[in-house]
C-alpha positions as a Markdown table, in Angstrom:
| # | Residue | x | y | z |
|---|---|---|---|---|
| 1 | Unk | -22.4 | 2.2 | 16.9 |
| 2 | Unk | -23.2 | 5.9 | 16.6 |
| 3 | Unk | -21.2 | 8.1 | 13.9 |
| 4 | Unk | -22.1 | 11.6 | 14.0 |
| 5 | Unk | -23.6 | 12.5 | 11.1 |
| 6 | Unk | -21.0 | 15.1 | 9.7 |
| 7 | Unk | -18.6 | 12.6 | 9.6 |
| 8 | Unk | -20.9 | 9.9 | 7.8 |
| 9 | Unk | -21.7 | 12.1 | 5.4 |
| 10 | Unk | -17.8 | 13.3 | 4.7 |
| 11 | Unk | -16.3 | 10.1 | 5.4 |
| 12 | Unk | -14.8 | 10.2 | 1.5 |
| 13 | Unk | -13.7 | 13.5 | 2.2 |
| 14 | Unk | -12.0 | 12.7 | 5.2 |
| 15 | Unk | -10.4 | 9.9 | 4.1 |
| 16 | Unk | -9.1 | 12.0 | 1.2 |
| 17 | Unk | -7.8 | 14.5 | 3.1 |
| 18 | Unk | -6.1 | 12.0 | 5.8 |
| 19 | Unk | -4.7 | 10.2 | 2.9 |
| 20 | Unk | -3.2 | 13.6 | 0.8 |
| 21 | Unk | -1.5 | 14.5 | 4.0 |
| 22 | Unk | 0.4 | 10.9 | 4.7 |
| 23 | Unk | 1.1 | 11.2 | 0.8 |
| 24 | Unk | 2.7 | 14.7 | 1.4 |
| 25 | Unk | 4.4 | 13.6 | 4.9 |
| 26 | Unk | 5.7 | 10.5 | 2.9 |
| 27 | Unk | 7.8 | 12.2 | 0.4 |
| 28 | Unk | 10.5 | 14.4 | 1.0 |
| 29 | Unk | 14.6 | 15.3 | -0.1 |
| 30 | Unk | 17.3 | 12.9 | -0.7 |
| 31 | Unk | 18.7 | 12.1 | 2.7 |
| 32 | Unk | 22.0 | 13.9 | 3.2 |
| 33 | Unk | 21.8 | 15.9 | -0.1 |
| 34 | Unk | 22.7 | 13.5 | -1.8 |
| 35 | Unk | 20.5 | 12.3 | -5.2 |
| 36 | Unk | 19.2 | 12.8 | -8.7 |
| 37 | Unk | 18.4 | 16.1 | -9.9 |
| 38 | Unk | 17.8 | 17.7 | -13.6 |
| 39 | Unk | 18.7 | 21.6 | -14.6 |
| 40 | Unk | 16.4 | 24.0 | -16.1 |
| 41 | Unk | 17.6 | 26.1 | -19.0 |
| 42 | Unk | 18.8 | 29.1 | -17.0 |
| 43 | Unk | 20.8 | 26.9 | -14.6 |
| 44 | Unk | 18.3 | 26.2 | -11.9 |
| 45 | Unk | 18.9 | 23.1 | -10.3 |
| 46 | Unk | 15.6 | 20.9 | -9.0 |
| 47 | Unk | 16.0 | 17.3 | -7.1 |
| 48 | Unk | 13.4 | 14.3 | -7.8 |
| 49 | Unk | 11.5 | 13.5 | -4.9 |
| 50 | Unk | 12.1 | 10.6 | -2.6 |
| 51 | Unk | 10.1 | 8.7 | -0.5 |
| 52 | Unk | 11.1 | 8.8 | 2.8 |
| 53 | Unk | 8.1 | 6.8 | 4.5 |
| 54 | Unk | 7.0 | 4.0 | 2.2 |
| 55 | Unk | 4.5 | 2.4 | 4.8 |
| 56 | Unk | 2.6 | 5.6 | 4.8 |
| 57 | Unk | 3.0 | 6.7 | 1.2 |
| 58 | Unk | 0.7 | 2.5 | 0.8 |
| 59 | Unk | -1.7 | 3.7 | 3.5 |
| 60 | Unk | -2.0 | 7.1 | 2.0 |
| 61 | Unk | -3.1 | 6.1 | -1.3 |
| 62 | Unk | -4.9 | 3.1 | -0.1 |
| 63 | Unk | -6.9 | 5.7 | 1.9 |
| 64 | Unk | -7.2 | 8.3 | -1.1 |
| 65 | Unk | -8.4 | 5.1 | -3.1 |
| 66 | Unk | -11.1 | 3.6 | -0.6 |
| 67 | Unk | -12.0 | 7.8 | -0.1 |
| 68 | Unk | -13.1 | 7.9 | -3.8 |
| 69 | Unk | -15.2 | 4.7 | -3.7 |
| 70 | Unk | -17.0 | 5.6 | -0.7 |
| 71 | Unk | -17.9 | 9.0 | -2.1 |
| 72 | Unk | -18.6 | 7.4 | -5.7 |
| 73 | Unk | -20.9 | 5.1 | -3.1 |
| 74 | Unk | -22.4 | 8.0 | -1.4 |
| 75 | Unk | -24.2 | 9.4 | -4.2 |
| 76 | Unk | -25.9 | 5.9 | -4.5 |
């Protein structure tokens, strides 16, 4: 099977990237409005994050994970 060679030679990076975005699109606000949230001294109010996709929040850092090795692998 042919793999051009930009993406052989990125394929951590890739991976890494792909897996920082499904981490990002993963998490989000409390649905509703409702949830958790802490106050800062001068009254500013900020809301915990919640995970709004768990499938792709797994796949996302399974990807960052298996992105590391293969650049870890890479310089081998």
């Amino acid at each position: 099977m042919y793999i051009p060679e930009f993406i052989h030679s990125n394929l951590g990076l890739i991976l890494n990237i792909i897996g920082s975005i499904l981490v990002v699109v993963s998490i989000g606000k409390f649905p509703d409005g409702f949830g958790g949230s802490t106050t800062s001294n001068n009254g500013r109010e900020y809301h915990f994050a919640y995970v709004t996709r768990p499938t792709g929040l797994k796949i996302g850092l399974l990807l960052i994970i298996i992105g590391f090795i293969v650049q870890i692998l890479e310089k081998y």
